[in-house]
C-alpha positions as CSV (number, residue, x, y, z in Angstrom):
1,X,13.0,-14.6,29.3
2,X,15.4,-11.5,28.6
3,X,15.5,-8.4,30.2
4,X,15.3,-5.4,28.0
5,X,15.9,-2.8,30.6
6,X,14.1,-0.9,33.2
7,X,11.3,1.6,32.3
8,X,10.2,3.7,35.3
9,X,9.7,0.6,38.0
10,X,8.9,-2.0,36.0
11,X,11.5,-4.3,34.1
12,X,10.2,-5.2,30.6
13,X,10.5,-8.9,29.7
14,X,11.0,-10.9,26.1
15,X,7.9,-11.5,24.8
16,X,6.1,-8.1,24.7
17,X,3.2,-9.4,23.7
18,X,0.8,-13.1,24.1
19,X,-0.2,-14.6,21.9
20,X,-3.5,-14.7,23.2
21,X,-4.1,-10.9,21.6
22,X,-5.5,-10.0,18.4
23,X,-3.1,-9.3,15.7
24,X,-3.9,-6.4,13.4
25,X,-5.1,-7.7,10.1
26,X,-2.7,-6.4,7.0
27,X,-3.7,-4.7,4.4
28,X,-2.4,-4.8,0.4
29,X,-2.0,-0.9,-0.9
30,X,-1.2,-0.4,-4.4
31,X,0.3,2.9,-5.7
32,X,0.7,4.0,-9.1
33,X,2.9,7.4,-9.4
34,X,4.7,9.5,-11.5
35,X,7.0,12.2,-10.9
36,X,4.8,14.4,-9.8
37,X,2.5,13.0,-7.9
38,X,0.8,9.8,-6.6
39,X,-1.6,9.3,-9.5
40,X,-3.7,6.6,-8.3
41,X,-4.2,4.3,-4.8
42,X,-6.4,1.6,-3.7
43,X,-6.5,-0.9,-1.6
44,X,-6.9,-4.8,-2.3
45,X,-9.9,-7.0,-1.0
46,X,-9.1,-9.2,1.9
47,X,-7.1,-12.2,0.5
48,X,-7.1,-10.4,-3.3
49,X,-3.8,-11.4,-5.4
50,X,-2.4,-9.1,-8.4
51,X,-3.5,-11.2,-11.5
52,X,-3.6,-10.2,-14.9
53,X,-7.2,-8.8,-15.0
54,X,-6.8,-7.2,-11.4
55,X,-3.9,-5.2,-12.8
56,X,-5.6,-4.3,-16.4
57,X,-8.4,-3.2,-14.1
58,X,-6.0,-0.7,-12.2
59,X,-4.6,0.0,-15.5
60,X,-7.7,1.4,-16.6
61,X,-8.6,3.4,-13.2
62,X,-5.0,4.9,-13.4
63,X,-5.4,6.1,-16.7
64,X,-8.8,7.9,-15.9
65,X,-7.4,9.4,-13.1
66,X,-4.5,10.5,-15.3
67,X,-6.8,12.0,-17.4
68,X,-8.1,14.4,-15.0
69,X,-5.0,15.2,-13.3
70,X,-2.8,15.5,-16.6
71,X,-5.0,15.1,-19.5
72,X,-1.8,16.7,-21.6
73,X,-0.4,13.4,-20.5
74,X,-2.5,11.2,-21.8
75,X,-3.3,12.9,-25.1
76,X,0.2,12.9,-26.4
77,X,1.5,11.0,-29.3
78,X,4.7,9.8,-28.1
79,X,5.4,6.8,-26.3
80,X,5.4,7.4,-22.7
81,X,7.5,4.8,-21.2
């Protein structure tokens, strides 16, 4: 084990933690923003992978949302990208 230095009288060793503890379970955000602003965020299921209908889904919450934040936005006739 490594010593990492002294803090107040006890010497902390390499590894900080055992691997007996519980780690923290992750979790998958997904943002959608614009210049602005963040438009839209959710977070995935447990185990949930971006797929096609999972991101035409979002697609479709983002725009709603867009449509009450900047309904100019949305009603435009130009191409936005």
């Amino acid at each position: 084990m490594k010593d990492v230095g002294t803090t107040g009288f006890q010497k902390a060793r390499w590894p900080l933690h055992t691997q007996s503890e519980k780690t923290i379970k992750k979790a998958f955000l997904c943002v959608w923003w614009n210049n602005r602003e963040i438009v839209h965020h959710e977070f995935m299921k447990p185990g949930e992978t971006i797929n096609a209908d999972v991101y035409s889904a979002q697609l479709e919450r983002v725009h709603s949302a867009l449509l009450q934040k900047q309904p100019s936005l949305i009603t435009r006739r130009d191409v936005i990208l």
